[in-house]
C-alpha positions as CSV (number, residue, x, y, z in Angstrom):
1,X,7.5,12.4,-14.1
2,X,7.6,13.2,-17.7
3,X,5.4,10.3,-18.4
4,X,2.3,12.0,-16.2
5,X,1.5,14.2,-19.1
6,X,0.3,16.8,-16.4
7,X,0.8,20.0,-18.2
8,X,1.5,22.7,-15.8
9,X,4.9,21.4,-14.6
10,X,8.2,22.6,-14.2
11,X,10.4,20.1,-13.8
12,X,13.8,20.7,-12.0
13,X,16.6,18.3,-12.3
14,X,19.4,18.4,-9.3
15,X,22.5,15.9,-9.9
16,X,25.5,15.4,-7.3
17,X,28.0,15.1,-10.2
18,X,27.2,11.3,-11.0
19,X,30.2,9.2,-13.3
20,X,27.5,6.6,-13.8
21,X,25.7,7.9,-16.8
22,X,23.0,10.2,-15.3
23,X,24.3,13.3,-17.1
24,X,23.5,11.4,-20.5
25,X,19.9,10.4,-19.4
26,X,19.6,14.0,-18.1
27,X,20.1,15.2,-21.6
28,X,18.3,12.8,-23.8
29,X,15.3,14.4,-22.0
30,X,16.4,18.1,-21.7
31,X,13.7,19.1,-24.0
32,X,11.2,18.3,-21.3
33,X,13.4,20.2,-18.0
34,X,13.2,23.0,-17.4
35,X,16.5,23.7,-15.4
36,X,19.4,20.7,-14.9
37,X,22.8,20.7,-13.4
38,X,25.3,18.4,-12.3
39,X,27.9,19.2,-10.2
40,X,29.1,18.4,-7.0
41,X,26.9,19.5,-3.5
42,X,27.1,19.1,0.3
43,X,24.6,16.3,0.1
44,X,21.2,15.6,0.0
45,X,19.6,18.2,1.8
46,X,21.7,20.9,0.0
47,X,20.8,19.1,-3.3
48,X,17.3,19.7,-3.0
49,X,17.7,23.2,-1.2
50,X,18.8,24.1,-4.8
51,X,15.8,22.3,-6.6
52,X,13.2,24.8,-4.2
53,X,15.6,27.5,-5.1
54,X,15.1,27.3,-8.4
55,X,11.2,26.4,-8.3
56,X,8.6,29.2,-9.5
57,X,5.5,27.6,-9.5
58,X,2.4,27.4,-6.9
59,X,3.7,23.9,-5.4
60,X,6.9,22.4,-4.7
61,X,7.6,18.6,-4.5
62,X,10.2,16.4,-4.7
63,X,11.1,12.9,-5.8
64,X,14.8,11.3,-4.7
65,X,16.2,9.3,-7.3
66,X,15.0,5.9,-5.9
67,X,11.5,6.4,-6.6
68,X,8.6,7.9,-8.5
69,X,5.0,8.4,-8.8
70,X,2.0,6.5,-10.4
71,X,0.7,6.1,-13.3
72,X,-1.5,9.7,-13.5
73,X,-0.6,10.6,-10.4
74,X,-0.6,14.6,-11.3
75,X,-3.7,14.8,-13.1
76,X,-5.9,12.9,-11.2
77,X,-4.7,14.5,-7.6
78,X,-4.9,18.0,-8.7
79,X,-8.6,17.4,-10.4
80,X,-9.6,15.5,-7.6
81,X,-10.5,17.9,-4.5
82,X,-9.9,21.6,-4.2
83,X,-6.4,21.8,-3.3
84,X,-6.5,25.8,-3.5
85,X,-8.0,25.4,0.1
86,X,-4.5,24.2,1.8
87,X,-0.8,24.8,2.2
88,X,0.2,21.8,3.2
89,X,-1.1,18.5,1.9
90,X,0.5,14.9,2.3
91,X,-0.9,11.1,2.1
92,X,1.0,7.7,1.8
93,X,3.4,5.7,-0.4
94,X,3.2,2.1,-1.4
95,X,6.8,0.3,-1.1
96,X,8.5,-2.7,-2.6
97,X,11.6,-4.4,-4.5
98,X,10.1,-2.6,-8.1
99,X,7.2,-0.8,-8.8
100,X,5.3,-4.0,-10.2
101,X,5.7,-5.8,-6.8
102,X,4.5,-2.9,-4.8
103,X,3.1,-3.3,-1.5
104,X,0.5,-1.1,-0.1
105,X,0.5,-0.2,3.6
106,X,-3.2,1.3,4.5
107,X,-3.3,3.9,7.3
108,X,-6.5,4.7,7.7
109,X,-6.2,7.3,10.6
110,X,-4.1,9.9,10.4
111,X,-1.1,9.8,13.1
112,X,0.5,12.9,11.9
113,X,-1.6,15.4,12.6
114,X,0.3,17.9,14.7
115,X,3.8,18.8,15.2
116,X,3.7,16.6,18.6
117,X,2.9,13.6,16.4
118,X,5.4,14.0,13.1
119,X,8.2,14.6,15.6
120,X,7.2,10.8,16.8
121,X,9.1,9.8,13.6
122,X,11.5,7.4,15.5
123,X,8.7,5.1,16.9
124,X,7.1,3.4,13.2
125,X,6.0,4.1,10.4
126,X,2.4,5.8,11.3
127,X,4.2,8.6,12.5
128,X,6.6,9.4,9.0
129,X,5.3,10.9,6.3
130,X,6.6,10.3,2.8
131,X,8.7,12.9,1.1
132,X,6.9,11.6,-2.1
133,X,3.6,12.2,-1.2
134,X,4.2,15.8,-0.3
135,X,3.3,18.7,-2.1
136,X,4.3,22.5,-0.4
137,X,2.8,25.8,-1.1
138,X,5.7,27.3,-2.4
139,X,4.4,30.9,-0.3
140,X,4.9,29.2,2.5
141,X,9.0,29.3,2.3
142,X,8.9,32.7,3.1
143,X,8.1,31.8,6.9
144,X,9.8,28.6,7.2
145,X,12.5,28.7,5.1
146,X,14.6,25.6,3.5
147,X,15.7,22.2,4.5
148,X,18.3,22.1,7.7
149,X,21.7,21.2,5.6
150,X,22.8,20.3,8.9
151,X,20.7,17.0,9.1
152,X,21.7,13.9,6.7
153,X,18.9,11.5,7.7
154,X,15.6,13.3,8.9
155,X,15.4,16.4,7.0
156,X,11.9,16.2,5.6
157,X,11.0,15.4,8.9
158,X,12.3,18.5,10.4
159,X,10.9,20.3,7.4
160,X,7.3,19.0,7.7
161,X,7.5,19.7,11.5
162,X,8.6,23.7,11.3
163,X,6.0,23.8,8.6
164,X,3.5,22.2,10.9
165,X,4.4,24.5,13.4
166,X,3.3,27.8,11.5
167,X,0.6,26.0,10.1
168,X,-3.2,26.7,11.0
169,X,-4.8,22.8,10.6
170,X,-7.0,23.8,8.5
171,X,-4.6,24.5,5.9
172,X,-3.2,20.7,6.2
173,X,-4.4,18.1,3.9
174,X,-4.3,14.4,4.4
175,X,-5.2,11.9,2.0
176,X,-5.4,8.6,3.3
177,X,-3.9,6.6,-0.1
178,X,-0.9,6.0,-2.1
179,X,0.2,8.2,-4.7
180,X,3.7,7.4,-5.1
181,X,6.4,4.2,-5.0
182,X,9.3,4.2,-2.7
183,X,12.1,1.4,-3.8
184,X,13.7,-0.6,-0.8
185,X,16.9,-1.8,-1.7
186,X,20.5,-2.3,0.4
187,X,21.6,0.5,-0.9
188,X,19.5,3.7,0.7
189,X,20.6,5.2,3.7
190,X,17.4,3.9,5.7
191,X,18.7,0.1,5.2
192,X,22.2,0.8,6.0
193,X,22.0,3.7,9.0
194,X,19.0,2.9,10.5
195,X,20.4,3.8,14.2
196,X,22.1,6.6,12.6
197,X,18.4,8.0,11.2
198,X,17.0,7.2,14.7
199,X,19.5,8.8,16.5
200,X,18.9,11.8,14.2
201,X,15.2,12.2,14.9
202,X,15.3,11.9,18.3
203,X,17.9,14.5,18.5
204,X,15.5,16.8,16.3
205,X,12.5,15.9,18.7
206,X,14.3,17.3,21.8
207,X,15.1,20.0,20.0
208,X,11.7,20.8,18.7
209,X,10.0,19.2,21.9
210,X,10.3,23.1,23.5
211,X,8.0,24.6,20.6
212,X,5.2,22.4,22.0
213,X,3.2,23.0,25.1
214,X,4.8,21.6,28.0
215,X,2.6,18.7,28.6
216,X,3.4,17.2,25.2
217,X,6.9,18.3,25.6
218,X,7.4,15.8,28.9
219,X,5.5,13.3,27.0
220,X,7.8,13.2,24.1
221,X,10.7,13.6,25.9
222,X,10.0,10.2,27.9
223,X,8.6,8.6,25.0
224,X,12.2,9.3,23.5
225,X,14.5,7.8,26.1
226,X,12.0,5.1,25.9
227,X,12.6,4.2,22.7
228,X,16.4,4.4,23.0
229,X,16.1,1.8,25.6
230,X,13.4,-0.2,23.5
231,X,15.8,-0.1,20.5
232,X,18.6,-1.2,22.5
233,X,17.1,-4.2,23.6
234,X,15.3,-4.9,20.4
235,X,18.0,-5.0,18.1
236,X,19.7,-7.7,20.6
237,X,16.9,-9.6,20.8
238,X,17.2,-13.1,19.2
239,X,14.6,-15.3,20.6
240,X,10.8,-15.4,21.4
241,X,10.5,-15.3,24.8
242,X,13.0,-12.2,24.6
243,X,10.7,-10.7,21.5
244,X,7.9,-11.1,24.3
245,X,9.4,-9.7,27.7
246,X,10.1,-6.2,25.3
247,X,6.7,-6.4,24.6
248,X,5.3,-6.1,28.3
249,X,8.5,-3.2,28.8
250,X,7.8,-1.4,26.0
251,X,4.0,-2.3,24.9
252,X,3.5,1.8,23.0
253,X,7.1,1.4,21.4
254,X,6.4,-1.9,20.4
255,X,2.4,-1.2,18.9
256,X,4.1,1.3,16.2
257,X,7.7,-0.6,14.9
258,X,7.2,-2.4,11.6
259,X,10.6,-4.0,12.6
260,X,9.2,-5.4,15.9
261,X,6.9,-7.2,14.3
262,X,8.7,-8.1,11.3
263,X,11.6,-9.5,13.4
264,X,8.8,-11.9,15.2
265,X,7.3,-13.4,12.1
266,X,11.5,-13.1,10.5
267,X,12.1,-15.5,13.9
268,X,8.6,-17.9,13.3
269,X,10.0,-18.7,9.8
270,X,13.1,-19.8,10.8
271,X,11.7,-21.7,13.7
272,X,10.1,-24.3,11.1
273,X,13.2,-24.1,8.6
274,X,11.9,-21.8,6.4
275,X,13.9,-19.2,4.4
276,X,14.0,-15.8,4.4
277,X,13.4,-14.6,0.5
278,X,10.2,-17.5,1.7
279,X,9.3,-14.7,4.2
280,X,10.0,-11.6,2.3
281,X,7.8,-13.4,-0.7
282,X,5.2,-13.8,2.2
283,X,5.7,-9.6,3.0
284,X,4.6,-9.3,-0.9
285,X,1.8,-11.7,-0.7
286,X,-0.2,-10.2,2.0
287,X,1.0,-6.4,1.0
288,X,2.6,-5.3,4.0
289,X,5.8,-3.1,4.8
């Protein structure tokens, strides 16, 4: 962040009360933060609760300690259209083991564009949108308020949707490329609880499903105990023909989930004897999720 050089920044350092050296980074750069502390919180959501509280400038973002943004990121985004027009603005993320073996996932429409759609988080990717590539009119946390401490998983989710909500379209921006870098490793929360972060939307999705006109609110409602059923069966699955028969079940479910697919080309590489780091190399070559 310090290294985008964008010079209108206040930058707002939240730290759980880390033993593993943070505190010292923290300081060798204090001359560039504006406000630091580390100290012990009620997790993540309540971590970066007290990063908005203690923002004052026009927009709010925030970046988890896993990941960053690219090179210029700031400068260029800000210069590039006239953001003064919207409250709301997100885009994509590009994804990989480091920054230098990034892989870039092109959407090119957008899947989020309503509240009906953002609360589809649990079926793929087209229907999540980054934390990183959010920026937030800070005015607008006067009518929405903060993140829901209650949630462990899903809270931007939940966040984005109430925002959403009270949110005429035409102040919501979306920009169809990357701007930031999310690191996968086995140590996030999405690798190890991913039933857990399911389970989490689709409980937020019920419970926002009766904002939303009642059409979309039976649609979403099925769509949910559809995917519960779709996950089920998927995550037993281990052979081809079964990979196939949850594909005529479950043909929408199975259209969105990265991990459907992955899981077919994980099962094609082990068919012929090949190993997996072969197949994850092969995720990298072609720049996919």
């Amino acid at each position: 962040i310090i290294d985008q050089r964008y010079p209108n920044l206040q930058l707002i350092v939240i730290d759980g009360g880390s033993t593993d050296g943070s505190v010292d980074i923290i300081q060798r750069y204090s001359a560039y933060i504006n406000h630091w502390v580390s100290e012990p919180d009620r997790g993540q959501s309540h971590a970066i609760n007290k990063g908005i509280e203690k923002a004052t400038g026009e927009w709010i973002a925030w970046m988890n300690s896993d990941d960053c943004y690219l090179p210029n990121t700031l400068v260029n985004f800000f210069n590039s259209f006239n953001h003064e027009n919207y409250d709301f603005i997100h885009g994509l993320s590009s994804s990989g083991v480091d920054i230098n073996n990034r892989a870039f996932r092109v959407i090119k429409k957008n899947r989020k564009r309503t509240t009906f759609h953002i609360l589809r988080f649990f079926m793929g990717t087209e229907f999540i949108i980054p934390s990183q590539s959010v920026f937030v009119r800070r005015s607008i946390l006067a009518k929405v308020g903060f993140l829901n401490e209650e949630l462990s998983f899903v809270m931007d989710m939940e966040w984005f949707a109430r925002i959403s909500l009270i949110t005429p379209p035409s102040k919501i921006y979306f920009y169809s490329y990357s701007i930031s870098f999310y690191r996968k490793h086995t140590g996030t929360k999405t690798h190890n609880y991913q039933k857990e972060m399911y389970d989490e939307a689709c409980k937020v999705a019920i419970r926002l499903s009766s904002r939303l006109p009642t059409v979309k609110r039976i649609i979403l409602v099925r769509l949910i105990k559809g995917h519960k059923r779709f996950y089920d069966e998927f995550s037993a699955c281990s052979t081809i023909f079964q990979w196939l028969n949850i594909l005529m079940k479950y043909p929408l479910h199975a259209r969105y989930s990265v991990s459907y697919w992955a899981k077919l080309k994980m099962m094609v590489f082990r068919k012929v004897g090949l190993p997996i780091k072969t197949y994850n190399d092969y995720l990298l070559r072609n720049n996919e999720q």
